[in-house]
C-alpha positions as CSV (number, residue, x, y, z in Angstrom):
1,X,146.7,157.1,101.3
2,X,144.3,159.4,103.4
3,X,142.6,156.8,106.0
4,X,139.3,157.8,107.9
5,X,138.7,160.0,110.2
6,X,136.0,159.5,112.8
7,X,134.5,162.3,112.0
8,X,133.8,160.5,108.6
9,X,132.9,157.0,110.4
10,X,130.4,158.9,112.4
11,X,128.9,160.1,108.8
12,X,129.3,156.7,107.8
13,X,126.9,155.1,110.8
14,X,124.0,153.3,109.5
15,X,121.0,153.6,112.0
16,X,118.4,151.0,111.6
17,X,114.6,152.0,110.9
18,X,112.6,150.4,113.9
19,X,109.1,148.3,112.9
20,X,107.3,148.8,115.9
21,X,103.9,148.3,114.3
22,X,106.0,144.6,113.3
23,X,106.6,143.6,116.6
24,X,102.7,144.9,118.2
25,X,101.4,142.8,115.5
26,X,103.3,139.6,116.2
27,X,102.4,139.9,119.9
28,X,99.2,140.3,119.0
29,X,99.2,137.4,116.4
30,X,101.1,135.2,119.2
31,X,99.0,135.5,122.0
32,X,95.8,134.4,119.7
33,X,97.7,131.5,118.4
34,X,98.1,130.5,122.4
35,X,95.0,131.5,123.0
36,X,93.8,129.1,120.2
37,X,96.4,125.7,121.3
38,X,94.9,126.0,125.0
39,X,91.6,125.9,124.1
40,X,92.6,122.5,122.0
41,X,94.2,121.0,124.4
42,X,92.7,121.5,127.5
43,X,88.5,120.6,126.0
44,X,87.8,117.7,127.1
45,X,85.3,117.2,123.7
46,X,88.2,116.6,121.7
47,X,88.9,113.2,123.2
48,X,92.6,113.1,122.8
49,X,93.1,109.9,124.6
50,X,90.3,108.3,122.0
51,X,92.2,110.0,118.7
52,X,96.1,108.3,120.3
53,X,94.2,105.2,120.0
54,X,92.7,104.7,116.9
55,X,95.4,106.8,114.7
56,X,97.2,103.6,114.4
57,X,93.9,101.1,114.5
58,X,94.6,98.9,111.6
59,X,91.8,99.8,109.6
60,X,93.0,103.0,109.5
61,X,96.3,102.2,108.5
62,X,94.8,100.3,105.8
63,X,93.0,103.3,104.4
64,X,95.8,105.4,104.5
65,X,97.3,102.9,102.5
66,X,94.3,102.6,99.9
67,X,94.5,106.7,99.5
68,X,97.9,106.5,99.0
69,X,97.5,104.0,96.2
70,X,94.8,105.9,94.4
71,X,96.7,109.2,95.0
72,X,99.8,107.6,93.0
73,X,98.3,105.6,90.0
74,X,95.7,108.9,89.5
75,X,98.4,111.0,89.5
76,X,101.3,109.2,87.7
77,X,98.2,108.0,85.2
78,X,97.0,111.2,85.2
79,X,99.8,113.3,84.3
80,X,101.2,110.7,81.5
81,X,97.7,111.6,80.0
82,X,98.0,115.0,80.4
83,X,101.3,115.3,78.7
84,X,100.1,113.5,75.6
85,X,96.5,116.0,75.7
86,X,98.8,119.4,75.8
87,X,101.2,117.7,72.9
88,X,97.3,116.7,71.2
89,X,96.3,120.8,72.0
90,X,99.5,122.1,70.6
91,X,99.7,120.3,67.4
92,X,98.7,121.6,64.7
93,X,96.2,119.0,63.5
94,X,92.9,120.2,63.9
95,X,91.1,117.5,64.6
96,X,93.9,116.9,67.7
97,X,93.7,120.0,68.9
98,X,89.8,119.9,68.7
99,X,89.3,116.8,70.6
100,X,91.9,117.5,73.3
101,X,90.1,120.6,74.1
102,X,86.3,119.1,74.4
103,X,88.0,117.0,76.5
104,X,89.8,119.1,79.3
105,X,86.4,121.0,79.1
106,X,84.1,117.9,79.4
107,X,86.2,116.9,82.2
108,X,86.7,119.7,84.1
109,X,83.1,121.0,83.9
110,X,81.9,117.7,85.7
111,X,82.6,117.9,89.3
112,X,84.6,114.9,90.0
113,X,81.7,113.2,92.5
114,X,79.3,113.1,89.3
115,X,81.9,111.7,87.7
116,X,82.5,109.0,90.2
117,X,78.8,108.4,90.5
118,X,78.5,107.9,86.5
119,X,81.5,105.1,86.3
120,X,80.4,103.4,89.1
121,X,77.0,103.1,87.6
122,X,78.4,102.6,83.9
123,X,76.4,99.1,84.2
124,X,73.7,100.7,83.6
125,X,74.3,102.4,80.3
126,X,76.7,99.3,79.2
127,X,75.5,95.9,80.6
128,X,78.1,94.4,78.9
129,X,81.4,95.4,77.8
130,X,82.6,94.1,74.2
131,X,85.7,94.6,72.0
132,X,85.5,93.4,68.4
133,X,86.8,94.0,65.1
134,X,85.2,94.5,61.3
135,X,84.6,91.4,59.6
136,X,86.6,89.1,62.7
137,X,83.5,89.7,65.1
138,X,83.7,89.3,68.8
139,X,87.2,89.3,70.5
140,X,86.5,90.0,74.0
141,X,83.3,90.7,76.2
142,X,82.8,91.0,79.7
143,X,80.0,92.3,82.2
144,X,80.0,95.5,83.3
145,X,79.4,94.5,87.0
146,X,82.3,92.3,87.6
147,X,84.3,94.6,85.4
148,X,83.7,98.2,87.2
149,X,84.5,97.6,91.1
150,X,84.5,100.6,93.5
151,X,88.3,100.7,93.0
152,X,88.1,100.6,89.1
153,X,85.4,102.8,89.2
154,X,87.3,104.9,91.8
155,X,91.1,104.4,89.8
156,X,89.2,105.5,85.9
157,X,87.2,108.8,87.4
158,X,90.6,109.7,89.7
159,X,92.7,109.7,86.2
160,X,90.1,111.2,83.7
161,X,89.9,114.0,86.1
162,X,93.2,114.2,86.5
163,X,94.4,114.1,83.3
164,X,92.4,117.2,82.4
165,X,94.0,119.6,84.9
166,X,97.7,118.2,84.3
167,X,97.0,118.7,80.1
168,X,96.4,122.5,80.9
169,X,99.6,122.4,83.5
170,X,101.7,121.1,81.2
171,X,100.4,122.8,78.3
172,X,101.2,126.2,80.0
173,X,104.6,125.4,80.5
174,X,105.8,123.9,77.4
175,X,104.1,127.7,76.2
176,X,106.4,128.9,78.9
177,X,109.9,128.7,76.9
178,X,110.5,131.4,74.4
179,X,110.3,130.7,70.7
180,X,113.8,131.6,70.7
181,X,115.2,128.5,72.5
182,X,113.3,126.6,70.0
183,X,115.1,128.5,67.2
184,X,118.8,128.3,68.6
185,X,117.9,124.6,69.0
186,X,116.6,124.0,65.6
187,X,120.4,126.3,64.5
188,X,122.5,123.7,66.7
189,X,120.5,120.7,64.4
190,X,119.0,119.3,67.4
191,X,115.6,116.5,66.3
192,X,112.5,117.6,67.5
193,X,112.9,115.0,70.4
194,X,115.8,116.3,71.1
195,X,114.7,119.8,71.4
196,X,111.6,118.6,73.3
197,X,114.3,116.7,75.9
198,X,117.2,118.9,76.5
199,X,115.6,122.4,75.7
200,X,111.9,122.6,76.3
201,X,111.4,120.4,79.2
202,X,114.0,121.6,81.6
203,X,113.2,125.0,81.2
204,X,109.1,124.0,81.0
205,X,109.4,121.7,84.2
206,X,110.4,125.2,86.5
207,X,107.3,126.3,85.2
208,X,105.4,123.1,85.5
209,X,106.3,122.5,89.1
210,X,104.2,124.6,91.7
211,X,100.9,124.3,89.6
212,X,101.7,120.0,89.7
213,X,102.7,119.6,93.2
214,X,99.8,121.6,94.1
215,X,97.7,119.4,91.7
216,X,99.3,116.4,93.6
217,X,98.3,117.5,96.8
218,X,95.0,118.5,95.6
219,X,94.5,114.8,94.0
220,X,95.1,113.3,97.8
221,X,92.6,114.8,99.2
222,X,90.1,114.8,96.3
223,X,90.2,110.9,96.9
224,X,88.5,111.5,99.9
225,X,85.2,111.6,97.6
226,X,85.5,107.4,97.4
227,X,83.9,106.8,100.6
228,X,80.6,108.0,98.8
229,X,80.7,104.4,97.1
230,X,82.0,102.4,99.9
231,X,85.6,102.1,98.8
232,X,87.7,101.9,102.2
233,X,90.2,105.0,102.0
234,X,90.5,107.3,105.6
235,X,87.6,108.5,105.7
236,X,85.6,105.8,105.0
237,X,87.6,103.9,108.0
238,X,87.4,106.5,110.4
239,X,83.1,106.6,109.3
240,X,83.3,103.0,109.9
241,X,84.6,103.2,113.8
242,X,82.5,105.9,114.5
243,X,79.0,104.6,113.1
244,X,80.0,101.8,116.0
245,X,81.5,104.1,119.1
246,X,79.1,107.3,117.7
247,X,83.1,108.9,118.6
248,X,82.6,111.4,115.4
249,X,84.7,114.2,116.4
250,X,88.0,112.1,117.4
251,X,87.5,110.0,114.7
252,X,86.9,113.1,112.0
253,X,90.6,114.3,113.7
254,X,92.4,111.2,113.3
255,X,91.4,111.6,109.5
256,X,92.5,115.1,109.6
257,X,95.6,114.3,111.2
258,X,96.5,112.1,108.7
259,X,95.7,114.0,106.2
260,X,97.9,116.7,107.2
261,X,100.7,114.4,107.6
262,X,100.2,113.5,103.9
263,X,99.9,116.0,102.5
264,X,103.3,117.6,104.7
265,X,105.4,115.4,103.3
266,X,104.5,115.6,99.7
267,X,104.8,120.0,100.5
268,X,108.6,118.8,101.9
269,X,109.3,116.6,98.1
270,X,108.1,119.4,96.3
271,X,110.3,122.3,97.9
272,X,113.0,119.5,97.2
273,X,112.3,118.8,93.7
274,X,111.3,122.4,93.1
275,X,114.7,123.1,93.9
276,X,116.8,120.7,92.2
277,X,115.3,121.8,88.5
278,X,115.2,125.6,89.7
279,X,119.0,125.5,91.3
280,X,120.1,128.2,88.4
281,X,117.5,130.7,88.7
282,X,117.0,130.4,92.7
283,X,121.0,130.8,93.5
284,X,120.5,134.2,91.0
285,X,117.4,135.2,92.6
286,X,119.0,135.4,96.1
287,X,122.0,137.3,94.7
288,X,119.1,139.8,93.6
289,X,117.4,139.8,96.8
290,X,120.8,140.9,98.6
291,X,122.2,143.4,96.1
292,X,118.3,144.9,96.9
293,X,118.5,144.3,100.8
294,X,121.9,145.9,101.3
295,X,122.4,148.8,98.9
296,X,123.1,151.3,101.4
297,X,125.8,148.9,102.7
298,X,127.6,148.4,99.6
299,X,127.7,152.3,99.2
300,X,129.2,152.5,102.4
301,X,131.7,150.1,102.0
302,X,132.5,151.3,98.6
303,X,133.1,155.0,100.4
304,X,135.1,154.0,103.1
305,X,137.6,152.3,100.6
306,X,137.8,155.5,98.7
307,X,138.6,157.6,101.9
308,X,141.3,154.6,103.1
C-alpha cells in the first residue's frame, strides 16, 4: 500500500477564502448597534426608573392577562373555525364551497377595527336578540345591550377575523400533500378519517406551521385594537396611568416591553413545535446542507485514502 507523500499532502492543503468585506460589514453593523443602546440608555427622556415601576403595577399585570385571554380563545376559536371553512372550500358541494369563500372574503376585506366597531354597536341594528322555531314560537330572547359587552364584542370580532385567515392557512396545506399520498392511502383501505388523520395532517401540519404561528403572533398584537372600546388589555392600562402622570413615553414602553416578551415566547413554542412535526425533513435537510458545505473535503478525504 503506497502511503502519502508530503509532496501530495502539500497538494492536498485546503486554503480558506477570506470575507473581508464580511468582517468590515459586521464592524460597521456593530458599532451602529452600540451607537444605537447608548443613546437608549443614557436619555434621560426615556424615564427608565418610571418604566421599572409600573411594568409590574397591577393594572398592568391585569391587562396582560386580559390580552392573553383574548389572544387564546381568538386563536383556538379561530382556527377550529378555520379548519371546518377550508374542509367547507374543499368539498365539493357547491353551495359549501360558495359560502366558505364569501366568507373569508367578507372577512378579510373588513379591517378588523370596523369590525370591532360594528359588533359592539350590533344593538343598534338588533335591539333585541331572539331564537325561535316554526310553528313552536319564541324560545329565547335577550337584549342586545346586556348581551354584547366590550369583551363579547371584543371575543366574536377576534374569532370571525381569525377564522378567515386560519381557513386559507389550513386550506393551503391540506392542498400541500400530493394526490399520491391520498391514493396509496385509499390502496392500504384506510377511511377517509383515517386518511385525513394519519396521512394528510402530519404531512399538512409542516406546512401549516410558520403561516399559523405567525398568525398567532399576529392575533396578540391585533388585540391591541380593544382599547378603542374601553376593554382593559395593555394598552388600554398603560393609556390609563398615563392620562393621570401625562408619563406617555415610559408608559408606551412598558406596553412595548411586554409585548415583546409575548410575543418571544410564543417565537420560542413555535421553533419547538415546528420542530417536533418537522424532525424528518429538518435532520435530512442538515445532512444536505453539509454534503453542500464540505464537498471539497470529502474529495480530499476520499483522495488521501486512495493514495494510503
Amino acid at each position: 500500500m503506497q502511503k502519502a507523500t508530503p509532496e501530495s499532502q502539500d497538494e492536498l492543503r485546503i486554503i480558506g477564502k477570506k470575507y473581508y468585506g464580511r468582517w468590515i460589514s459586521a464592524f460597521i453593523v456593530l458599532l451602529i448597534l452600540l451607537a444605537v443602546a447608548n443613546s437608549v440608555i443614557n436619555n434621560p427622556r426615556f424615564e427608565w426608573k418610571v418604566i421599572a415601576e409600573n411594568l409590574t403595577e397591577a393594572s398592568i399585570l391585569q391587562g396582560v392577562l386580559m390580552t392573553l385571554q383574548l389572544t387564546v380563545i381568538s386563536v383556538v376559536l379561530g382556527f377550529a373555525g378555520g379548519t371546518v371553512l377550508a374542509l367547507m372550500r374543499l368539498s365539493s358541494n357547491p353551495v359549501l364551497s360558495a359560502v366558505s369563500w364569501g366568507y373569508t372574503w367578507f372577512f378579510r376585506g373588513v379591517p378588523m377595527l370596523v369590525q370591532l366597531f360594528l359588533w359592539y354597536n350590533v344593538a343598534a341594528l338588533y335591539p333585541k336578540i331572539t331564537l325561535s322555531l316554526p310553528f313552536v314560537g319564541e324560545l329565547w330572547s335577550a337584549n342586545a345591550n346586556s348581551l354584547i359587552s366590550p369583551f363579547s364584542a371584543a371575543v366574536i370580532a377576534l374569532v370571525m377575523h381569525q377564522s378567515a385567515y386560519a381557513a386559507e392557512i389550513v386550506r393551503a396545506g391540506i392542498q400541500s400533500v400530493s394526490q399520491g399520498q391520498l391514493e396509496a392511502a385509499r390502496a392500504l383501505g384506510y377511511r377517509p378519517a383515517q386518511i385525513f388523520r394519519h396521512t394528510v395532517l402530519p404531512q399538512a401540519m409542516r406546512a401549516i406551521l410558520p403561516p399559523a404561528g405567525n398568525e398567532v403572533i399576529g392575533q396578540l398584537k391585533t388585540t391591541a385594537v380593544v382599547s378603542v372600546i374601553a376593554l382593559q388589555d395593555v394598552l388600554y392600562s398603560a393609556q390609563i396611568i398615563y392620562q393621570r402622570t401625562y408619563e406617555v413615553i415610559p408608559l408606551l414602553l412598558v406596553a412595548t416591553i411586554w409585548y415583546l416578551a409575548m410575543t418571544s415566547v410564543l417565537s420560542v413554542g413555535q421553533f419547538y413545535v415546528e420542530r417536533y412535526f418537522g424532525r424528518g425533513t429538518v435532520r435530512k435537510e442538515k445532512r444536505a446542507w453539509i454534503k453542500r458545505k464540505t464537498p471539497a473535503l470529502a474529495v480530499n478525504k476520499e483522495r488521501i485514502g486512495n493514495n494510503g
